[in-house]
PyMOL commands that place a pseudoatom at each C-alpha (Angstrom):
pseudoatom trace, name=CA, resn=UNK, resi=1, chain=A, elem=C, hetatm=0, pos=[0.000, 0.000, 0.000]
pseudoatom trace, name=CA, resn=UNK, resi=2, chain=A, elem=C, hetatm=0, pos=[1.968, 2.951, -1.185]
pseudoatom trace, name=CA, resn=UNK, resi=3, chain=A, elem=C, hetatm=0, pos=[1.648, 6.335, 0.829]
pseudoatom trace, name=CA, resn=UNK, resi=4, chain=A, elem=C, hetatm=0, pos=[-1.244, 7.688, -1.039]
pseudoatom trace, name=CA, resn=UNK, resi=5, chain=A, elem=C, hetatm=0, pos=[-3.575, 4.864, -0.730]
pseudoatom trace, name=CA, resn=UNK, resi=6, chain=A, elem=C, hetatm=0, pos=[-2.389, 4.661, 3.206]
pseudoatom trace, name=CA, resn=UNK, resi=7, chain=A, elem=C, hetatm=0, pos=[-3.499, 8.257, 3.368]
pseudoatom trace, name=CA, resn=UNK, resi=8, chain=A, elem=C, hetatm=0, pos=[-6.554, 7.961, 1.304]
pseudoatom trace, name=CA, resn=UNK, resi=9, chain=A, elem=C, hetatm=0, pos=[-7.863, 5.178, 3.309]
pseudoatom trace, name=CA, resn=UNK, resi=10, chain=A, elem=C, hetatm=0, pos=[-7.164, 7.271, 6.562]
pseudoatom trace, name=CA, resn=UNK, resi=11, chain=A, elem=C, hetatm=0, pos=[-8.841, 10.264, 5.168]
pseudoatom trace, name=CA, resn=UNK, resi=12, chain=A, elem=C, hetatm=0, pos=[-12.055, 7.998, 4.556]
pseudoatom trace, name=CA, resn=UNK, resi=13, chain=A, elem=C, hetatm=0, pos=[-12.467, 5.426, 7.167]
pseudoatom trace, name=CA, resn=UNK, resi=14, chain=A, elem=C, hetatm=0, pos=[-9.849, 6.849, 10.118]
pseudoatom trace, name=CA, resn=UNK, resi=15, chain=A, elem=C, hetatm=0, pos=[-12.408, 8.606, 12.245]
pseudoatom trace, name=CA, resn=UNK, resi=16, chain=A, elem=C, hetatm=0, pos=[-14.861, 5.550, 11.941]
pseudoatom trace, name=CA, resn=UNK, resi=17, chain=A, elem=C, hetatm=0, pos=[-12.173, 3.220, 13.328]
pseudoatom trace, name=CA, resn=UNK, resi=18, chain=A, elem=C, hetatm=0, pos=[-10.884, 5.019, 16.345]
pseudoatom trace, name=CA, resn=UNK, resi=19, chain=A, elem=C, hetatm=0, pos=[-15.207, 5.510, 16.793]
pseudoatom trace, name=CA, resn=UNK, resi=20, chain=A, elem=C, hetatm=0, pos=[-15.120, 1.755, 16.900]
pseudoatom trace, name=CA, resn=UNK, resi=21, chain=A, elem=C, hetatm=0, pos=[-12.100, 1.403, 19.033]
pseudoatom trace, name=CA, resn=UNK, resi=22, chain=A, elem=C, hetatm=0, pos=[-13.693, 3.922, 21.456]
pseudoatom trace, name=CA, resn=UNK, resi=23, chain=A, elem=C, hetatm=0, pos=[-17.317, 1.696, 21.744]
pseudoatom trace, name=CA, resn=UNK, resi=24, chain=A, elem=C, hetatm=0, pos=[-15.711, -1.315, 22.375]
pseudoatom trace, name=CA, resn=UNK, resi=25, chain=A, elem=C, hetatm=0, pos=[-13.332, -0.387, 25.025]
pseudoatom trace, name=CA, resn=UNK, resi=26, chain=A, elem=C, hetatm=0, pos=[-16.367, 1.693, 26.690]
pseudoatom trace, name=CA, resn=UNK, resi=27, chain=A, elem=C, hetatm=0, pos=[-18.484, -1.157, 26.427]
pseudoatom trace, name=CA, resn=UNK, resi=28, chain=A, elem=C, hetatm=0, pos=[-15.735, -3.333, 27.676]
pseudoatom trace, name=CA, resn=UNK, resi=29, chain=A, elem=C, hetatm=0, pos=[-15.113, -1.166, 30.384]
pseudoatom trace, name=CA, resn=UNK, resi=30, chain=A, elem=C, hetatm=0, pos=[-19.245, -1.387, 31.440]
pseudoatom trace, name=CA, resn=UNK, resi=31, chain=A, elem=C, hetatm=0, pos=[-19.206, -5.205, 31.292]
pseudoatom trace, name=CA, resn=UNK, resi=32, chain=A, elem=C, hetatm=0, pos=[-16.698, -5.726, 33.243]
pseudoatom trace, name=CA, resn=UNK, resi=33, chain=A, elem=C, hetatm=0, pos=[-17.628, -3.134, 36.102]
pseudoatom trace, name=CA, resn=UNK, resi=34, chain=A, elem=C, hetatm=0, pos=[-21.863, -4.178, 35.208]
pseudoatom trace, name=CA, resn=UNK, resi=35, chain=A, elem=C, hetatm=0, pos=[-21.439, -7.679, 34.796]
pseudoatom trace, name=CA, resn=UNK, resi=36, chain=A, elem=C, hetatm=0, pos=[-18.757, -9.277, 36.290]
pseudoatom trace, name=CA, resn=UNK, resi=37, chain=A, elem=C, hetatm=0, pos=[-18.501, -6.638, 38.724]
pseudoatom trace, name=CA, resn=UNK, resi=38, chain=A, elem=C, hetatm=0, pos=[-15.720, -5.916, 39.286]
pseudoatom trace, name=CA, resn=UNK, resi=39, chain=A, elem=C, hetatm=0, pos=[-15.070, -2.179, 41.062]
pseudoatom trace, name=CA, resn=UNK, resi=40, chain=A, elem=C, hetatm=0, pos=[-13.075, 0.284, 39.544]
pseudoatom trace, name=CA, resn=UNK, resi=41, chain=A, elem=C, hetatm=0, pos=[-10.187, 1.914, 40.857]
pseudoatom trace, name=CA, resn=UNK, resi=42, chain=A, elem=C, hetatm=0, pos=[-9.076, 5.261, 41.306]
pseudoatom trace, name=CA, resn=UNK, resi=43, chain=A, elem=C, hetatm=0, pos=[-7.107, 5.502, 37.758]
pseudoatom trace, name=CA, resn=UNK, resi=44, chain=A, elem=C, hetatm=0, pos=[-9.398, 3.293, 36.166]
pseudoatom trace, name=CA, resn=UNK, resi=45, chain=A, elem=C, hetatm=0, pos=[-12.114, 6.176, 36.711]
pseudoatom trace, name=CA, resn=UNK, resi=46, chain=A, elem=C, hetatm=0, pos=[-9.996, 8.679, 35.005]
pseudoatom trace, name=CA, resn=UNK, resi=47, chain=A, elem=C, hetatm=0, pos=[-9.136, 5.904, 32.113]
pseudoatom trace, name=CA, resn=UNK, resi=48, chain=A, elem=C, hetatm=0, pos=[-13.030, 6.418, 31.824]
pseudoatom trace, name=CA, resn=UNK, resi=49, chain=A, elem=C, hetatm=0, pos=[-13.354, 9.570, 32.302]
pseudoatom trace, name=CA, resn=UNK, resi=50, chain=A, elem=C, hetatm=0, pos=[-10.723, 10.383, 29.035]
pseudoatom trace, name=CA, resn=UNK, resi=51, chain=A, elem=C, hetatm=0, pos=[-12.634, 7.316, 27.208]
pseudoatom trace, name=CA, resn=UNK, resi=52, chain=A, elem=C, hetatm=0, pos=[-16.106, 8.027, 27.349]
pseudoatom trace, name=CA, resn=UNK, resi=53, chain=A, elem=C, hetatm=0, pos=[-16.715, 11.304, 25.847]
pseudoatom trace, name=CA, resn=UNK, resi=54, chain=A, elem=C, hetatm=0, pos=[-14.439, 9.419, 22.845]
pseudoatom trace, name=CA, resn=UNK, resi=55, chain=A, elem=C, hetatm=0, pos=[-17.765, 7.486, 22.052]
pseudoatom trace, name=CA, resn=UNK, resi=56, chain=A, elem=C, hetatm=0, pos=[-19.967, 11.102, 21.677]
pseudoatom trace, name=CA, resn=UNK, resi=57, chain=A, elem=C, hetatm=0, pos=[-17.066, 12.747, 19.705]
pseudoatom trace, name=CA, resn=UNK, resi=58, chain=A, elem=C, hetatm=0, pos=[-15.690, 10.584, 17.525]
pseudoatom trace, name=CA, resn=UNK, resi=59, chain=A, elem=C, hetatm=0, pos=[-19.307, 9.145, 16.359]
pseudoatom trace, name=CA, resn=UNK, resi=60, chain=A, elem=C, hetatm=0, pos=[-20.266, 13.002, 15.955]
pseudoatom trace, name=CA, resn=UNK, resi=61, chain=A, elem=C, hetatm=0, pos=[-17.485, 13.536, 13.730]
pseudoatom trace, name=CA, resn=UNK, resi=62, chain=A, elem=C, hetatm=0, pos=[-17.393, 10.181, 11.777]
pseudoatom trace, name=CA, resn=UNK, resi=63, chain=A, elem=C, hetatm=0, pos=[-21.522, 11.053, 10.936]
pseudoatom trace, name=CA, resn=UNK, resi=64, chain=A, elem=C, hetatm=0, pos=[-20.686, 14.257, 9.630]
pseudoatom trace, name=CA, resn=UNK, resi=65, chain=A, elem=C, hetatm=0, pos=[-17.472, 13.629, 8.137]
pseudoatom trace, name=CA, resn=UNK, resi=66, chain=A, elem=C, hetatm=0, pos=[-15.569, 16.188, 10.217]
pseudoatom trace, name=CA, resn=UNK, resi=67, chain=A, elem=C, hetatm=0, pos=[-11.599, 15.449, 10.121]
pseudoatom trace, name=CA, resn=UNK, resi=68, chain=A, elem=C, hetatm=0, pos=[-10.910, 18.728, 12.007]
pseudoatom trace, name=CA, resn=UNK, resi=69, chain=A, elem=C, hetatm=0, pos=[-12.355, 16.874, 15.304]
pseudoatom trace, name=CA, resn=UNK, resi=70, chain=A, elem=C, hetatm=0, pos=[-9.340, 14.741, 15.074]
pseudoatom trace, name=CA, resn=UNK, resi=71, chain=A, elem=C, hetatm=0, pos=[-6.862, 17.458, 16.378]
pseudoatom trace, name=CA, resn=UNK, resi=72, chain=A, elem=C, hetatm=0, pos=[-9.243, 18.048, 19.130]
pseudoatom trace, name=CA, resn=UNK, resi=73, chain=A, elem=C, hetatm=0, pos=[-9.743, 14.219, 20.343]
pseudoatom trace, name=CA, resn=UNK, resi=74, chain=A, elem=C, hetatm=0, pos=[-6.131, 13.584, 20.055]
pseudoatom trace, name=CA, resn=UNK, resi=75, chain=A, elem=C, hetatm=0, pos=[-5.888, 14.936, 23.625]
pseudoatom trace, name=CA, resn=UNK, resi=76, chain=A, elem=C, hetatm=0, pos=[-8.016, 13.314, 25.014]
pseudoatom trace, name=CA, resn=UNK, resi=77, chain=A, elem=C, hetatm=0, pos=[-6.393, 9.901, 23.481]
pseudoatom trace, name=CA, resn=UNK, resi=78, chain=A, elem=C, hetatm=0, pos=[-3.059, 10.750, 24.477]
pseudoatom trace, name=CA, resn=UNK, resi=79, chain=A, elem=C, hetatm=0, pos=[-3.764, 11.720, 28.395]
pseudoatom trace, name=CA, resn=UNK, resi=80, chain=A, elem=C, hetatm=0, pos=[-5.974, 8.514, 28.610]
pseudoatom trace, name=CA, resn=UNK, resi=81, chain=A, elem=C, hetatm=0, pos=[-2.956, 6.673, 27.016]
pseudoatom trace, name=CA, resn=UNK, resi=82, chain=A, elem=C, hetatm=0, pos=[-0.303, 8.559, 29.820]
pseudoatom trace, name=CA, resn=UNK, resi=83, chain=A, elem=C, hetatm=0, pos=[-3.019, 7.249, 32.630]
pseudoatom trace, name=CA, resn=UNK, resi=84, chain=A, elem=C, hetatm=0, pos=[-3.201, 3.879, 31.375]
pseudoatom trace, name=CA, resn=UNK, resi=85, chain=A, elem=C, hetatm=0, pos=[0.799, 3.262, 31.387]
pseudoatom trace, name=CA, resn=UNK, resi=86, chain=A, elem=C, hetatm=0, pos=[1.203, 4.845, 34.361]
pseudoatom trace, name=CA, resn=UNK, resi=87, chain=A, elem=C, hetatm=0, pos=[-1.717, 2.414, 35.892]
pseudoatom trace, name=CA, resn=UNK, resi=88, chain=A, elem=C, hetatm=0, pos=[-0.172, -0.749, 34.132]
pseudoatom trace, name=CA, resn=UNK, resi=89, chain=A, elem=C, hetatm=0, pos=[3.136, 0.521, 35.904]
pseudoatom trace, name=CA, resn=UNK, resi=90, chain=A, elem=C, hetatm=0, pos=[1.821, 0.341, 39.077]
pseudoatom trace, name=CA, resn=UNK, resi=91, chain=A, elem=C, hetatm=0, pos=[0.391, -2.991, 38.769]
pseudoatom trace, name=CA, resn=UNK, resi=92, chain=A, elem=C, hetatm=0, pos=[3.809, -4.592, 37.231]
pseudoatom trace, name=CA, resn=UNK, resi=93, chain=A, elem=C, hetatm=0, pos=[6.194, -2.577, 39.085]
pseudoatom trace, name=CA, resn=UNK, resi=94, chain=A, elem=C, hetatm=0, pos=[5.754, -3.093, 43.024]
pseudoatom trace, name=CA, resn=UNK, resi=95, chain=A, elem=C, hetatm=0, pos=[7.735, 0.227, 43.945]
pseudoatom trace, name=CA, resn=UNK, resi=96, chain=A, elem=C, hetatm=0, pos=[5.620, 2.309, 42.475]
pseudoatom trace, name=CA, resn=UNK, resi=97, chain=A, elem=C, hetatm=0, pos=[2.420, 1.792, 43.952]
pseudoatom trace, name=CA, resn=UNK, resi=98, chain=A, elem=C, hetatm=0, pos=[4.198, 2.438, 47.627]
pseudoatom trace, name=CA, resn=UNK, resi=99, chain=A, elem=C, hetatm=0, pos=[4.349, 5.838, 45.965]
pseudoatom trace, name=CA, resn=UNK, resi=100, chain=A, elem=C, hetatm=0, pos=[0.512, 6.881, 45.845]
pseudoatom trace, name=CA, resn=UNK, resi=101, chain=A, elem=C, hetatm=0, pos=[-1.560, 4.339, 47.124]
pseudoatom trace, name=CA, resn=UNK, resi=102, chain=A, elem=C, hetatm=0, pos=[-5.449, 4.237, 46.829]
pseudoatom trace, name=CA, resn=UNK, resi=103, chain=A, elem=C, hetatm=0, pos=[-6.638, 5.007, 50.078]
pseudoatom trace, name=CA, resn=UNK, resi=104, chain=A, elem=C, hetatm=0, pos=[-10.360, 4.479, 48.764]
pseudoatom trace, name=CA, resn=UNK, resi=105, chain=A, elem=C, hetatm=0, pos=[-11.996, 1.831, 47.355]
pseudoatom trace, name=CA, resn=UNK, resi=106, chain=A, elem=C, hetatm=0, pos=[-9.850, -0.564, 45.227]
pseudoatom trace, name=CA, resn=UNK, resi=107, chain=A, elem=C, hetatm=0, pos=[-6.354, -0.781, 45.142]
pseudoatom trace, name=CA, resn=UNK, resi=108, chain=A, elem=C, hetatm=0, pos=[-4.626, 0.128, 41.937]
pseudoatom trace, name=CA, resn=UNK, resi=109, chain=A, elem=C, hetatm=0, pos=[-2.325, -2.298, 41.847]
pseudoatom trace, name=CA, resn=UNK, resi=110, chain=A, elem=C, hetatm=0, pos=[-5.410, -5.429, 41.874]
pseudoatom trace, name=CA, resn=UNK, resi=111, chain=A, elem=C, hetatm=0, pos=[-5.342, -7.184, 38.902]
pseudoatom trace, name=CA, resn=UNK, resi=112, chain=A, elem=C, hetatm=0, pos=[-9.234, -8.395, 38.309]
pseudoatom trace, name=CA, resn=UNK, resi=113, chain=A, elem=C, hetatm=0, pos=[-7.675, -9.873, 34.759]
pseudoatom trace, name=CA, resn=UNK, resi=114, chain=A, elem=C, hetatm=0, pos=[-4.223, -10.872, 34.641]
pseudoatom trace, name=CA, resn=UNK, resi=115, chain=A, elem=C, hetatm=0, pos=[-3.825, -13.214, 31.309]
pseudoatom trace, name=CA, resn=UNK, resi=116, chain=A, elem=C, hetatm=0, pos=[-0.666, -14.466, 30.816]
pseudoatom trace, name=CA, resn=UNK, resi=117, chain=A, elem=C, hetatm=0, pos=[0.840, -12.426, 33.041]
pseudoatom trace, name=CA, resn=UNK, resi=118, chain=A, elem=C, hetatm=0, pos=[1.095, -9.861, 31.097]
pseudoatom trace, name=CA, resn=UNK, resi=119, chain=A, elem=C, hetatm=0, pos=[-2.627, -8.294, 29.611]
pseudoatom trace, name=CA, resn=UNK, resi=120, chain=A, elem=C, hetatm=0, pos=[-4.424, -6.558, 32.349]
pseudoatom trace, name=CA, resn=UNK, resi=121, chain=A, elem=C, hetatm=0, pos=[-7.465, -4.275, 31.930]
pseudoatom trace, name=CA, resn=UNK, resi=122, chain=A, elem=C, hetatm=0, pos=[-4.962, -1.263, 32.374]
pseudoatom trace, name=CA, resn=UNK, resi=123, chain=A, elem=C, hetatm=0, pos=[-3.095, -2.673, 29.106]
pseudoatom trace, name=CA, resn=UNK, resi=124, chain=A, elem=C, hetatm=0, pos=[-5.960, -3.096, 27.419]
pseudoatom trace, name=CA, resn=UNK, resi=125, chain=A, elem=C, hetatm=0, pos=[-6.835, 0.309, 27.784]
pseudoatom trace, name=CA, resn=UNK, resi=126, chain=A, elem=C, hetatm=0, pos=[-3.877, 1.443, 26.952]
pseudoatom trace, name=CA, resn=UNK, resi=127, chain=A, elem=C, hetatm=0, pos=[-3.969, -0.358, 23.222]
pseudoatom trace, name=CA, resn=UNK, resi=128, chain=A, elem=C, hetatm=0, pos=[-7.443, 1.368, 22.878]
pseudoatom trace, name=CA, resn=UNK, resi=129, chain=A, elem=C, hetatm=0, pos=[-5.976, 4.861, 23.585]
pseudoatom trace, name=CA, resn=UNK, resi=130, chain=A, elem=C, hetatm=0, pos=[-3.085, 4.182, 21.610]
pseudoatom trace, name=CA, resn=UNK, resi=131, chain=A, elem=C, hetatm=0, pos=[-5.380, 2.716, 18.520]
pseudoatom trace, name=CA, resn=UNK, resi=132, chain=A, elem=C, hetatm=0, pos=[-7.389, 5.753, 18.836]
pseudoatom trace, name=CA, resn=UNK, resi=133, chain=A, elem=C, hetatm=0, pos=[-4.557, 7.941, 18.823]
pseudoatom trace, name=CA, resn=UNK, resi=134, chain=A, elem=C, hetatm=0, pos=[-2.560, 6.461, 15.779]
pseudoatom trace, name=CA, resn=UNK, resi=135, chain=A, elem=C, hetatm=0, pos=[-5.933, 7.004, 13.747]
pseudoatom trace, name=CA, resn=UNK, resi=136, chain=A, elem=C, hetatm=0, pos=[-6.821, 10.025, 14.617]
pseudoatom trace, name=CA, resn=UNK, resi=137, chain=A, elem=C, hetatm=0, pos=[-3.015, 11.263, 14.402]
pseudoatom trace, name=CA, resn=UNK, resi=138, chain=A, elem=C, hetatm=0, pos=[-3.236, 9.792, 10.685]
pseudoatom trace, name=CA, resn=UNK, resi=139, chain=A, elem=C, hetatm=0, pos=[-6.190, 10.824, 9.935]
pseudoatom trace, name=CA, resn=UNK, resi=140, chain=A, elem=C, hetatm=0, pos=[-5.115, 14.630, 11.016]
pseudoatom trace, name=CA, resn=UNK, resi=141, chain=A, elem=C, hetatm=0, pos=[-2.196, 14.044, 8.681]
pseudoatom trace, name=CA, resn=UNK, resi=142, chain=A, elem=C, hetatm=0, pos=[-4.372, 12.746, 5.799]
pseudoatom trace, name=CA, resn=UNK, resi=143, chain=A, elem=C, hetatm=0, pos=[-6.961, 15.507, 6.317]
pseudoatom trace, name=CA, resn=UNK, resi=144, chain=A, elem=C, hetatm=0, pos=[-4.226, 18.408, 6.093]
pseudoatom trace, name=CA, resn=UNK, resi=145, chain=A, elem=C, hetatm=0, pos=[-2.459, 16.183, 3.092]
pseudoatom trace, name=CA, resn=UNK, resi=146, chain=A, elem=C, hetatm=0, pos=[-5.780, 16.498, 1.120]
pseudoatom trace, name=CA, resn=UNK, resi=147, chain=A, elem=C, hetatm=0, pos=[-6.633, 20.475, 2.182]
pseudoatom trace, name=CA, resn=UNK, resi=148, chain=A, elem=C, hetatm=0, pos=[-2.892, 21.192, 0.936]
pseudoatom trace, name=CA, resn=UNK, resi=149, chain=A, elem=C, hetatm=0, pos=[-3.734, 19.848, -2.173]
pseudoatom trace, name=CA, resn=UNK, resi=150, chain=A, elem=C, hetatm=0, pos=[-6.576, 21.366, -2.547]
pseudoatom trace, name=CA, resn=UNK, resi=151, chain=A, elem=C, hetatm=0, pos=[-4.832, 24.476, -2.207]
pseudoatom trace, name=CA, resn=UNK, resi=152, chain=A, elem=C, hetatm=0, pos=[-2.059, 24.024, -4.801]
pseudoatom trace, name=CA, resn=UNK, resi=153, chain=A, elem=C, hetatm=0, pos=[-4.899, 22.960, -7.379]
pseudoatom trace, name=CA, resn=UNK, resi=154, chain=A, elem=C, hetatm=0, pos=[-6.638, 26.502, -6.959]
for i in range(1, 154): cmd.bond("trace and resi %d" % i, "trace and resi %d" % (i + 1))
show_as sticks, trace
zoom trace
C-alpha cells in the first residue's frame, strides 16, 4: 500500500475506526464493572473519564465527516494513554504503587484480569488509547495532506 492509498484510506475510514475502538473499550469497560462486577479503581475512573466522551465525539465527527475533530480528540487519546501506562506501571512494578496508594476503594495495583501475566485491563486500555490515537493522528495528517492539495490545485 503505497503512501497515497495509506493516506486515502485514513482520510475515509480513520475517524470511523478510532469511533469503533472507542465503543468497544467503553463497552468493555461497562461489562466488566456491570457484569462481572468488578469495582473500579481510582485511575481506572480517570481511564473512563478520558474514554467516554471518545464514544460522543468521535461518532459526531465520523456522521458528519468532520476530520478537524481529530486534532481536538487527540488529547483526550493521548492523556488517557499517559493514565493507562502509568496504571499498568503500578500494577507490574511493586515500587511504584508504595508511591501513591489508593486510600479508597480498590487498590490500583489489583489485577481483576491478569492473562498471561502480562494483559491486564490497564493494558488493554492502553492499546485502545493508543489505537485511537494512531488514527486520529493519521487521519489529522491525511486531512491536512488532502486540504494542501486542494490548495495548490486553486
Amino acid at each position: 500500500m503505497n503512501d497515497d492509498n495509506r493516506s486515502s484510506f485514513f482520510y475515509n475510514y480513520g475517524l470511523y475506526m478510532a469511533w469503533i475502538v472507542s465503543i468497544a473499550a467503553t463497552a468493555g469497560s461497562l461489562y466488566m464493572s456491570e457484569v462481572l462486577h468488578f469495582t473500579p479503581c481510582r485511575w481506572c475512573w480517570f481511564q473512563r473519564i478520558f474514554m467516554y466522551p471518545q464514544v460522543i465525539l468521535l461518532g459526531m465527527a465520523a456522521y458528519r465527516g468532520d476530520r478537524r475533530m481529530a486534532s481536538y480528540v487527540l488529547p483526550l487519546a493521548i492523556v488517557g494513554g499517559c493514565i493507562s501506562a502509568w496504571h499498568y506501571a503500578e500494577q507490574k512494578v511493586p515500587g511504584l504503587y508504595e508511591m501513591s496508594p489508593c486510600n479508597v476503594g480498590v487498590p490500583c495495583n489489583e489485577d481483576y484480569l491478569d492473562w498471561f501475566g502480562v494483559i491486564t485491563i490497564p493494558l488493554m486500555a492502553l492499546v485502545a488509547f493508543i489505537l485511537i490515537a494512531g488514527n486520529l493522528w493519521l487521519t489529522n495528517r491525511a486531512y491536512k495532506r488532502e486540504e494542501a492539495l486542494e490548495a495548490a490545485a486553486e
